[in-house]
N, C-alpha and C positions, 0 to 999 in steps of 0.2 A: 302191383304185380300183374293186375288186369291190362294193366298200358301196356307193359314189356311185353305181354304175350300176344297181344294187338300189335304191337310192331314187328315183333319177331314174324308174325303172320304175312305183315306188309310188306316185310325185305324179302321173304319166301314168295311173293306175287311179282312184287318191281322189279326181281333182280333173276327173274328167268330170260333167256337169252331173245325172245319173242318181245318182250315187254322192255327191256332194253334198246332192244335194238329200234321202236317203234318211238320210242321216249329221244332218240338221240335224232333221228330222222324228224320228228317234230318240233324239238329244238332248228336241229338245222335248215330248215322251210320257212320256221319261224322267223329267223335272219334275214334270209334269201328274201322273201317277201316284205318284211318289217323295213327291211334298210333301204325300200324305195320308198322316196319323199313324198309324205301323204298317208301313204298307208299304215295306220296304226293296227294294233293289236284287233280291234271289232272289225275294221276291213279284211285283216289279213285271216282272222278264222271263218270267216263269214265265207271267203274264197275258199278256204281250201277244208270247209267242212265237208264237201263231199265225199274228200280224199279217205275221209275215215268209215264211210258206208258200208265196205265189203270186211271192216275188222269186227273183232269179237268186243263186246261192249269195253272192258277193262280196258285191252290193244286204243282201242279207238278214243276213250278220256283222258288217259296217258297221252296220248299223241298229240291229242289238242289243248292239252296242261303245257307240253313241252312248246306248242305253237304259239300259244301265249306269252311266257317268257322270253321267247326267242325272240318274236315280234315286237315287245317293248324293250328288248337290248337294242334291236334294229334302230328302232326310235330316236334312241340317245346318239347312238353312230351319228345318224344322218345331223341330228341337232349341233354334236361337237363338228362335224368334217365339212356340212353346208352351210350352218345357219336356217336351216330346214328343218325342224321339231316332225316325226313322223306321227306325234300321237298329242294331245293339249296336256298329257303329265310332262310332257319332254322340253315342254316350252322353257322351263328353269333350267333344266340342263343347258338350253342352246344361250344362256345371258354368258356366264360364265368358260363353257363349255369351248365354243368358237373361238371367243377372247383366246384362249390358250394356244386353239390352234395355230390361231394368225402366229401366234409367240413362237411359235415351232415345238409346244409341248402336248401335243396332240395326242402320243403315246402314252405321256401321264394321265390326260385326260379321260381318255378310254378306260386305263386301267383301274383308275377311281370308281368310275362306273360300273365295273365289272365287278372289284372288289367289295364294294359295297351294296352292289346286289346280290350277292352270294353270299355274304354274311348275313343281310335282312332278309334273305329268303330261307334259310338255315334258323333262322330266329322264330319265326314268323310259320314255317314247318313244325319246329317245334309246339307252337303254342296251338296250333290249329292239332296238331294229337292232344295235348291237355285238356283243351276248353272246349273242343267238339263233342268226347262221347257225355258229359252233363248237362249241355245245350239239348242235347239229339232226347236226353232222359226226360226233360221238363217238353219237351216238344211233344213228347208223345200222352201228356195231359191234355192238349188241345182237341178241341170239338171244333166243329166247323165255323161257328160263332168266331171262335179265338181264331183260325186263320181267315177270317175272311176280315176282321178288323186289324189283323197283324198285316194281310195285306194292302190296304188302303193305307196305313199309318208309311209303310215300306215307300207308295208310291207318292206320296205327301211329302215324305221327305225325299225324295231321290230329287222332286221338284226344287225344296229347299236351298238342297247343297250342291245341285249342277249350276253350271254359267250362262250364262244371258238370262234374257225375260222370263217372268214367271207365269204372267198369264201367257205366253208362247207354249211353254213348258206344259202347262196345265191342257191346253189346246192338243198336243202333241200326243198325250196322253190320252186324250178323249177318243183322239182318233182312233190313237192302236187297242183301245177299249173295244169302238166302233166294228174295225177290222177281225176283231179276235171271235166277233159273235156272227161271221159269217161262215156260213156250211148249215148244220143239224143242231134243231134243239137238245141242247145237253139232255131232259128229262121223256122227251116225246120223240125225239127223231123226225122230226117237221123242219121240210129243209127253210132256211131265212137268209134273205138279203141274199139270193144269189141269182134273183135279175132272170130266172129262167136259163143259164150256164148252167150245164149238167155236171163240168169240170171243179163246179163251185161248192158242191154240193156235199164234199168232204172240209170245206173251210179252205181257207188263204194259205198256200202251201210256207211252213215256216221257213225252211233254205229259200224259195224264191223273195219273200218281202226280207229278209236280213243281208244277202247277198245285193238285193236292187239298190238297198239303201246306203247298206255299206261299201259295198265293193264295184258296181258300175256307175255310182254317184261320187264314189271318191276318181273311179277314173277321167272320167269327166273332168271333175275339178284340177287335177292334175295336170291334166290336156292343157289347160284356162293358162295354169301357172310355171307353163314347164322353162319362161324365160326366168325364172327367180333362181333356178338351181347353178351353182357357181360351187364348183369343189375346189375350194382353198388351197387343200391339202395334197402333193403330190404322192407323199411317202411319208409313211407314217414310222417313226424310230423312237427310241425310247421308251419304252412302255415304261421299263420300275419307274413308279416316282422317287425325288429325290428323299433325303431322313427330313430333311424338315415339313416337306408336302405329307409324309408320312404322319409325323406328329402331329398336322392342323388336319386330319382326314379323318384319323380315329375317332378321334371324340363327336362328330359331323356325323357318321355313319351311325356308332351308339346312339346319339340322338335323334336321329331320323328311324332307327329300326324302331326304336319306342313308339314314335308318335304316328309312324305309319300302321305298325299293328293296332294302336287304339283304332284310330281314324277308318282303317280299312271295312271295319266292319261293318260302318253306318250306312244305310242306304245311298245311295247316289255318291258317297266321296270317296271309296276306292283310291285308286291310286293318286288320282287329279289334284283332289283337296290336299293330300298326303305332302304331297311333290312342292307345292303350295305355299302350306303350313311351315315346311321345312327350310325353305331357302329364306323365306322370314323371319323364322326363327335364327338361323344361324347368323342373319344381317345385324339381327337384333341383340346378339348375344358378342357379339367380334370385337376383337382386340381392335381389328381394323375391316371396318363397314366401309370404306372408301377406298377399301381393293374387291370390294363387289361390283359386277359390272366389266371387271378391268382383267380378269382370267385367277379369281379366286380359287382355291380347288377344294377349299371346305364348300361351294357355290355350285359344286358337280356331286359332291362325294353323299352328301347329306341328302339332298332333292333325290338322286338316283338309289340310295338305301330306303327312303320313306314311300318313294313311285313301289319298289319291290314289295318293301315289308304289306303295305297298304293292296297291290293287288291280293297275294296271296291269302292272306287273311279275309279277302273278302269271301274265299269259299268256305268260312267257317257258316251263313247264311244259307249259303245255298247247298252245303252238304243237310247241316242241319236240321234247318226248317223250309227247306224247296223254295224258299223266296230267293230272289238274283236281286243282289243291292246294287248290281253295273248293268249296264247292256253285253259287257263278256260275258259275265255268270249267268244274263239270260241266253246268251245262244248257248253255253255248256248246260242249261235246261231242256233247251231244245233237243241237241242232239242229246243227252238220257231220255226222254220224251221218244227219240225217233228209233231208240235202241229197245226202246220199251219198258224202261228204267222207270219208277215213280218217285220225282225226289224230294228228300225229307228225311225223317229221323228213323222210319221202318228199312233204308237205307242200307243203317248200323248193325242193324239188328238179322235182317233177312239176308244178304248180302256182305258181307264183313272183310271178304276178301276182294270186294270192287274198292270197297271204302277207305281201308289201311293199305290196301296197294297203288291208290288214286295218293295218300298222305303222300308213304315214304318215296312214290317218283318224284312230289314235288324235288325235294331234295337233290334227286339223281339228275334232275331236268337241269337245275341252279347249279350243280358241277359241271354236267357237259357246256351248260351256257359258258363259264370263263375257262374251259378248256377248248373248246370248239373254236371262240372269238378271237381271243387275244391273237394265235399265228395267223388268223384267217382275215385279219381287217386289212393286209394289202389287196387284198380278192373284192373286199368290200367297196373301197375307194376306188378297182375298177371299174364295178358296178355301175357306183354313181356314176361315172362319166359315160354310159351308154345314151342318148337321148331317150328321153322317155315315148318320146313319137315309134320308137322304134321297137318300145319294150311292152306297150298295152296293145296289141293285136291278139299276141299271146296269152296276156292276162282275161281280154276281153273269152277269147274261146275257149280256156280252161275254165273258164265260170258258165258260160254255155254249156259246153259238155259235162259238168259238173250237176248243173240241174235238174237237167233232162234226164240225167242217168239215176235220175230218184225214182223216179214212176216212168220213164221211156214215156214223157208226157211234152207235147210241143207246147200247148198252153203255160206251163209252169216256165219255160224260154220268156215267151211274150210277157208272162207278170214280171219276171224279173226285167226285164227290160223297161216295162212301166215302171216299176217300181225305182228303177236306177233312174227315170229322168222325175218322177218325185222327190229323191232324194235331192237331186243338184237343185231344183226349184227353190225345197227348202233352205240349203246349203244357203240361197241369195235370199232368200229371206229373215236370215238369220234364227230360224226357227231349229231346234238340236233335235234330228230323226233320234236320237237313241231316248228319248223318255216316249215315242211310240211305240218301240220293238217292249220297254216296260210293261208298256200296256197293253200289248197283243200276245203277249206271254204271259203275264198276268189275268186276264180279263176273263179267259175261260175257266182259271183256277178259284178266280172271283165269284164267277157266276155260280155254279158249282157249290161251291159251300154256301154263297147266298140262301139257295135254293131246298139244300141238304137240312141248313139252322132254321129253317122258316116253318121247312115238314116236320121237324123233331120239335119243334113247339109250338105246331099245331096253329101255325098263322100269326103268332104273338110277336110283333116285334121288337118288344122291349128286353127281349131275350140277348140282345148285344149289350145291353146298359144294365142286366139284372144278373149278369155272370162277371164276376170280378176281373180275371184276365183281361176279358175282352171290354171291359169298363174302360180298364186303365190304359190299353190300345188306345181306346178311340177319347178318352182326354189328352194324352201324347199327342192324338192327331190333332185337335183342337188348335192345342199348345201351340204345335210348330205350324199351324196356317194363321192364329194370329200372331207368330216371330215375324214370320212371311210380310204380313201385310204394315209391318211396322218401319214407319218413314225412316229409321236410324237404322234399324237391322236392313233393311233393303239399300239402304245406302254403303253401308259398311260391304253388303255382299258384292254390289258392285265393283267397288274398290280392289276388291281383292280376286276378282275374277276376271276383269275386263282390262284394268293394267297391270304392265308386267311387273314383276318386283324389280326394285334396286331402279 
């Protein structure tokens, strides 16, 4: 009865004409930005998080829920219609995906896509009202102790189960550790590491280092590779799939919504792993494993339902217990953070109608996405065809002006510009910027409760090993840094992150 009246409250928030209307706009930006090649979902909010500055908190996480989804539909577009994955979930989409194009089934393909994220985001909605307000109950037993070993376990594994290197990953980490403890002592107010910069002396502005990393670093890279883009596709027809594409879709999708809701919630696998998981799963399980590769549409339908079910679910974490299991859920940290939002389980409780109205947009966001797309992907296909030399001058100055208009601060311009050519550095190093934004949004919540458990037991450090919770955190943590360092589990994770499936 508690739930229905929690929703009923949520469609009384989502479904005012303000909130609406801000949910269908941030879907459709979402697109607009997501369906140019490169740009996934962390770039494409990173850019246009400034856009939500002058809205009311609620207006403003609505808007960048809908940006989010919108910007991973973009993704699969670009994957099925180029051979161009916008985001590393979409990479499975494009084995398949393009296959069909070439075939002149491009319409089906899409539709799959769409279809089956709207069902696993509907799914996956669902479960995130069930399993959120008991999480958010046990959350609020936590003493600083417990989140500060819950967050070391979160960043332990977000290392685990992202792709490429580990001691990269861990490095990565260190840094946006490094980064996150510059400005003011959290306890004294004694400014650190700010080199005598008076501008520094508030900390590393968060839109500048997530926008430099993500979004003038993906430009860059873009620039590098804009001879790869080749739209196959002139016109896109057909969308219904046929009855039999229908019957090998269903059960693809069921299975992918399941195993993206599990998966979604663990640190660092979000969508990626999910997308992953699924199209191997589905190889693995097929009538016929030697039409993977070759324009399969169980090969679209399943990867594209577990990418959905797997993001969404991932804000059952970071509604929850304030930890961000992705680099998305950390910038939707930040901006709560920049709204003045504290987030976590007092959330549910103080706040009720940010929380059930943040749920049921999910939902509203996953209608508009296959109502908005499907007539709109001739629009998209002309997209693609603009040169992209022609399309980042634009993007380059609405991220400029976007920053600036935080504090009317010039310095925060120039970080994000540093920061945008650290990111492409790393890009050729192979080093993944998103387990540092982890740890520059992590690091002050880290510190923080460090310091919080140290003074409430009086200096004692055995107080993280002598409290049962946070025992069992940090055996967890243990656990998964020697899975980590094990010759077969590192091997195996190679495998499955470095080459493609099929």
């Amino acid at each position: 009865m508690d739930l229905l009246h929690d929703l009923i409250l949520g469609f009384g928030v989502a479904f005012t004409p303000t909130n609406l209307a801000y949910c269908f706009v941030g879907v459709l930006l979402g697109t607009l930005v997501g369906v140019l090649p490169g740009l996934g979902p962390t770039a494409t909010i990173a850019m246009l998080l400034p856009a939500t500055f002058v809205l009311p908190p609620i207006a403003a996480l609505i808007m960048l829920a809908g940006i989010y989804y919108g910007s991973q539909y973009g993704g699969s577009t670009t994957a099925i219609l180029i051979n161009l994955p916008g985001e590393s979930a979409s990479v499975v989409t494009a084995i398949d995906g393009y296959q069909m194009a070439k075939q002149g089934r491009a319409g089906a393909a899409l539709a799959a896509a769409g279809i089956g994220s709207f069902f696993a985001g509907t799914v996956a909605t669902f479960l995130i009202a069930l399993f959120a307000p008991p999480l958010a109950a046990i959350a609020l037993k936590f003493g600083p102790a417990e989140y500060f070993s819950l967050m070391v376990l979160g960043l332990v594994a977000s290392v685990a189960l992202a792709h490429g290197s580990v001691l990269k990953a861990l490095g990565m980490i260190a840094v946006g550790l490094l980064l996150g403890m510059v400005g003011q002592d959290v306890e004294t107010g004694t400014p650190r590491y700010t080199f005598g910069i008076p501008e520094l002396s508030q900390g590393i502005s968060f839109v500048a280092i997530s926008m430099g990393l993500f979004g003038i670093a993906e430009i860059i890279r873009n620039l590098e590779a804009e001879h790869l883009r080749d739209v196959m596709v002139r016109k896109v027809s057909g969308l219904m799939p046929t009855r039999q594409e229908l019957r090998r879709m269903a059960p693809a999708i069921l299975r992918g919504t399941a195993l993206g809701s599990v998966l979604g919630i663990l640190p660092g696998g979000g969508s990626i792993l999910s997308s992953f998981a699924a199209y191997s799963l589905e190889k693995k399980i097929s009538r016929r494993p030697q039409d993977f590769g070759k324009g399969a549409i169980e090969g679209v339908a399943g990867p594209e339902a577990a990418n959905n079910a797997g993001a969404q679910t991932s804000f059952i974490p970071m509604l929850t217990l304030g930890i961000p299991p992705t680099p998305v859920m950390a910038l939707m940290v930040g901006a709560m953070i920049i709204k003045g939002i504290q987030p976590g389980p007092l959330v549910m409780t103080e706040q009720p109608d940010l929380f059930w109205g943040l749920i049921v947009s999910m939902w509203i966001g996953n209608f508009f996405l296959i109502v908005l797309n499907l007539p709109l992907i001739g629009i998209w296909v002309r997209l693609l065809k603009v040169p992209y030399h022609l399309l980042f001058p634009a993007i380059l100055a609405f991220c400029c002006i976007g920053v600036y208009s935080l504090s009317n601060n010039v310095f925060d311009v120039y970080l994000t510009v540093l920061f945008g050519l650290v990111g492409y550095i790393l890009v050729k190093l192979e080093c993944e910027p998103a387990p540092l934004l982890l740890g520059f949004i992590l690091g002050p919540m880290m510190e923080e409760n460090l310091r919080r458990a140290m003074l409430l037991a009086r200096g004692d450090v055995t107080v993280f090993v002598t409290r049962p919770i946070s025992a069992v955190l940090l055996v967890l943590t243990v656990g998964v840094l020697a899975v980590m360092v094990s010759p077969a589990i590192r091997r195996k994770r190679e495998e499955a992150f470095q080459e493609e499936p099929g």
